[in-house]
Residue, then its C-alpha position, 0 to 999 in steps of 0.5 A: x726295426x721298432x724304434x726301442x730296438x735301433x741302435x746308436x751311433x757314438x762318434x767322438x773326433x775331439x783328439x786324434x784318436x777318433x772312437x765310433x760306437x754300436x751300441x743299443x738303447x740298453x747300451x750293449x756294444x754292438x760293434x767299435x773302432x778307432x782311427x788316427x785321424x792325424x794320419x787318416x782322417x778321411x777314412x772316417x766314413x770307412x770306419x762307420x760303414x766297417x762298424x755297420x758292416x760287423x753288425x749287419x746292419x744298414x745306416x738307415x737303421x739307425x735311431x740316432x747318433x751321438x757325438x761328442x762335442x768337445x772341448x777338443x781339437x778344433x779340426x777334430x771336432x768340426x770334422x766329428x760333427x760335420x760327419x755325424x750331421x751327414x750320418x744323421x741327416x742321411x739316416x733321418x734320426x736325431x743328432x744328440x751331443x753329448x760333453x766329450x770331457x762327461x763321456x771320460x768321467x762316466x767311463x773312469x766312474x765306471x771303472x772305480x766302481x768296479x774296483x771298488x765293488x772287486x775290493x769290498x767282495x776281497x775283503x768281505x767288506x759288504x756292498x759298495x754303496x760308497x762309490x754312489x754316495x753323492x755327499x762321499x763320491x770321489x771326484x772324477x778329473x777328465x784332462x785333455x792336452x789342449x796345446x799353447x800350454x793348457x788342458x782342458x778340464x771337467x769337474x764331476x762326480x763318480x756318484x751316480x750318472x757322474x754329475x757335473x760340479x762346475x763348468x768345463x774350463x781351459x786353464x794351465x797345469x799349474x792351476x789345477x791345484x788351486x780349482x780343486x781346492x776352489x771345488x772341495x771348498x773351505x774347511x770341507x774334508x777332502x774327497x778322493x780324487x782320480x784323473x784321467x786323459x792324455x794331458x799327462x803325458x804332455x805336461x807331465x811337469x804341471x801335473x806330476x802331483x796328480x800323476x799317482x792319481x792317474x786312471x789307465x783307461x779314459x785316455x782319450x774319449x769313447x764313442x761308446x760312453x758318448x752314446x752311453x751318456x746320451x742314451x742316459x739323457x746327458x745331451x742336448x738334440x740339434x741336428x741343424x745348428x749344433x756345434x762343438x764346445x771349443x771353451x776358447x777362440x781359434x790361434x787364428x782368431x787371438x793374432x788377428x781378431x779384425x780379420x787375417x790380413x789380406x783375406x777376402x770379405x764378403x758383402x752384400x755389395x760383393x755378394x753375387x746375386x741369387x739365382x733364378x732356381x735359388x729363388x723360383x721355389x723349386 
């Protein structure tokens, strides 16, 4: 295939719902799925080849693939990008990574978009320009559960290509109030607000003031708006040292910041020396 014409692989494995996408470079879907990887994560290279199979194509044909890199599950996202590296690798194209939390706001955006443009042709209210107004866009929240009592969160805009308008952070439910009043800034009048993502089902009592402005879709991220946001230029290209956006250490790394006891560690004394072939050049 003529490299326009080669399709995306959009992976995300941030949760435990993970979501594989088809789509081609004008982001028509070709071909998706998801898997509980909670029960069968190693039935993820089984989706992939199933996605490939449905649109009768090779892996080999592929232009690139898209992963979400986090903030997310640890486990998750290690498993994600090793798996989209492998592909990548495999196929000869290029590794794009792309914000997980972004590739949920483009996805609500979206959707608000649609309700909007449905409203106006309602009520005969002329275009929608107001959902793409960048100094009137409502804000669009993407929350995750990120476990130990927190969420992690993205701050953008539903104007179009749904820009970021601070950093991605980790914070408790209760915080949210005082960030968003923190982004609105001082004396400015309020903009609408929608939230999106599986946090609220797990703090439903620090974010029971946000509950009424809940999206139903976005839940969990898409490897669809994943390859739709890095196809709109939304990602960064690694395909050797690209890792995940974890926003915070390990449980591991807190309790035992020198090192778990008892753990074995290498040195350059310990190390065993390189082989012959290792060294030779062949």
């Amino acid at each position: 295939m003529p490299p326009s014409s080669q399709p995306i692989l959009g992976l995300d494995t941030a949760t435990h719902t993970a979501s594989a996408a088809l789509v081609m470079p004008d982001g028509q879907l070709l071909a998706e799925g998801t898997l509980d990887t909670s029960r069968r994560g190693d039935d993820l290279l089984v989706l992939l080849d199933d996605l490939c199979r449905r649109a009768g194509l090779s892996p080999s044909e592929l232009g690139a693939v898209a992963v979400g890199g986090g903030p997310g599950s640890f486990t998750g996202l290690r498993i994600g990008m090793a798996t989209a590296k492998g592909v990548a690798f495999a196929a000869g194209c290029p590794l794009w990574i792309s914000s997980s939390l972004a590739a949920m706001a483009a996805e609500a955006a979206a959707t608000v978009a649609a309700a909007v443009t449905v409203a106006a042709a309602a009520t005969d209210a002329g275009d929608a320009s107001d959902a793409s107004d960048a100094s009137d866009a409502p804000l669009i929240l993407p929350l995750l559960d990120a476990r130990r009592g927190e969420v992690y969160c993205g701050f953008h805009s539903a104007a179009a290509g749904t820009p970021a308008l601070g950093p991605e952070r980790v914070m408790a439910p209760e915080m949210l109030a005082s960030a968003v009043a923190e982004l609105q800034g001082a004396g400015s009048p309020p903009r609408r607000l929608w939230c999106c993502g599986d946090a609220l089902e797990a703090h439903p009592e620090g974010l029971a003031p946000w509950a009424a402005r809940w999206l139903s879709c976005a839940r969990t991220p898409s490897g669809l708006w994943v390859a739709r946001l890095a196809l709109a230029g939304a990602r960064h290209d690694d395909l050797t040292a690209g890792r995940p956006a974890y926003l915070r250490p390990a449980e591991a790394e807190v309790k035992y910041p020198d090192g778990v006891p008892g753990a074995r560690r290498t040195s350059a004394l310990t190390q065993a020396p390189p082989s012959r072939a290792a060294t030779s050049g062949d």
